[in-house]
C-alpha positions in Angstrom: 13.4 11.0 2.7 10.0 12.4 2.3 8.7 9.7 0.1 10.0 6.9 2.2 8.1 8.7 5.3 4.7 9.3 3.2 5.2 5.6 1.7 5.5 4.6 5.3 2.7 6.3 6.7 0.7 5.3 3.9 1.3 1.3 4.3 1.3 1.5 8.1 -2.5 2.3 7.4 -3.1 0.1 5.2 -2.3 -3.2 6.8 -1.5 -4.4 10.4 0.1 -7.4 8.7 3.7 -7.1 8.9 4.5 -9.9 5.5 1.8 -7.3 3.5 3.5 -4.1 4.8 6.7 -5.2 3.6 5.8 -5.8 0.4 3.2 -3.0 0.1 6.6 -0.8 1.1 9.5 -2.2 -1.9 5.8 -2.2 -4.0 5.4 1.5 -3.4 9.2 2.3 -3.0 10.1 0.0 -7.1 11.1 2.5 -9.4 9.8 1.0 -12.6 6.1 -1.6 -13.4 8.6 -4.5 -14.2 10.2 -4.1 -10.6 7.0 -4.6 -9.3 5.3 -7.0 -11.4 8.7 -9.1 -10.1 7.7 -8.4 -6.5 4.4 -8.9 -7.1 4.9 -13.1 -8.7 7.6 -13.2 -5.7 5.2 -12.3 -2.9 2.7 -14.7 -4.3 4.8 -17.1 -5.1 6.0 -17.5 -2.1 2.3 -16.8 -0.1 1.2 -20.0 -2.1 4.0 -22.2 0.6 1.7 -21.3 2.9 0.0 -23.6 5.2 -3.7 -23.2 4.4 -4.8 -21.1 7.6 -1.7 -18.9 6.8 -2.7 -18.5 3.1 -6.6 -17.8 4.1 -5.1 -15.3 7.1 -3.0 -13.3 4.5 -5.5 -13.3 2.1 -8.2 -12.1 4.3 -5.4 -9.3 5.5 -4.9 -8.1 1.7 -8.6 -7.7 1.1 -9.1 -6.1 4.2 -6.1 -3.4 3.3 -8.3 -2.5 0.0 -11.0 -1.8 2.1 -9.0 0.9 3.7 -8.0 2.3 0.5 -11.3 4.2 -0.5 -11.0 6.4 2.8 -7.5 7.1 2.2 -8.0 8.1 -1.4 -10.9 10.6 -0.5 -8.6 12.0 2.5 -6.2 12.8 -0.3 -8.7 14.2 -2.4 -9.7 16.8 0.4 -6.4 17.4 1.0 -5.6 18.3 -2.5 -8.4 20.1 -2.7 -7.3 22.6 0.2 -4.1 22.9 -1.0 -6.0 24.1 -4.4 -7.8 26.5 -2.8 -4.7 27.8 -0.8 -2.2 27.8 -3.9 -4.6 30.1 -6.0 -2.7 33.4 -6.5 -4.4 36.2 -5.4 
């Protein structure tokens, strides 16, 4: 339960893009690279139907999410490092 939770948290900051979160989610949640790299040719597969405003809009929204990525990375970081420092035996 815990890792659908953080897989949720994590992709509910991501993206406010419901099409991305849903695929961000059975991304995060495949249990093996061939899963995803299925998911992956689906998604965009099926982006490419598309009108081209739609296309451009999700686009836009996938960059965008990357963006976000950087300051969720060094939260984790920071977090990890805490939890270092906590988790030392005394």
């Amino acid at each position: 339960m815990r890792k659908y939770t953080m897989v949720h948290d994590m992709v509910t900051r991501l993206t406010d893009n419901s099409a991305l979160r849903t695929f961000f989610t059975l991304y995060l949640m495949a249990k093996t690279s061939e899963e995803r790299q299925v998911l992956s040719k689906q998604f965009w597969q099926e982006a490419e139907t598309l009108q081209g405003t739609e296309l451009q809009a999700l686009k836009e929204a996938f960059a965008r999410s990357f963006k976000h990525l950087l300051p969720m990375v060094n939260q984790l970081h920071d977090k990890t490092l805490i939890a270092t420092r906590t988790a030392v035996p005394a």
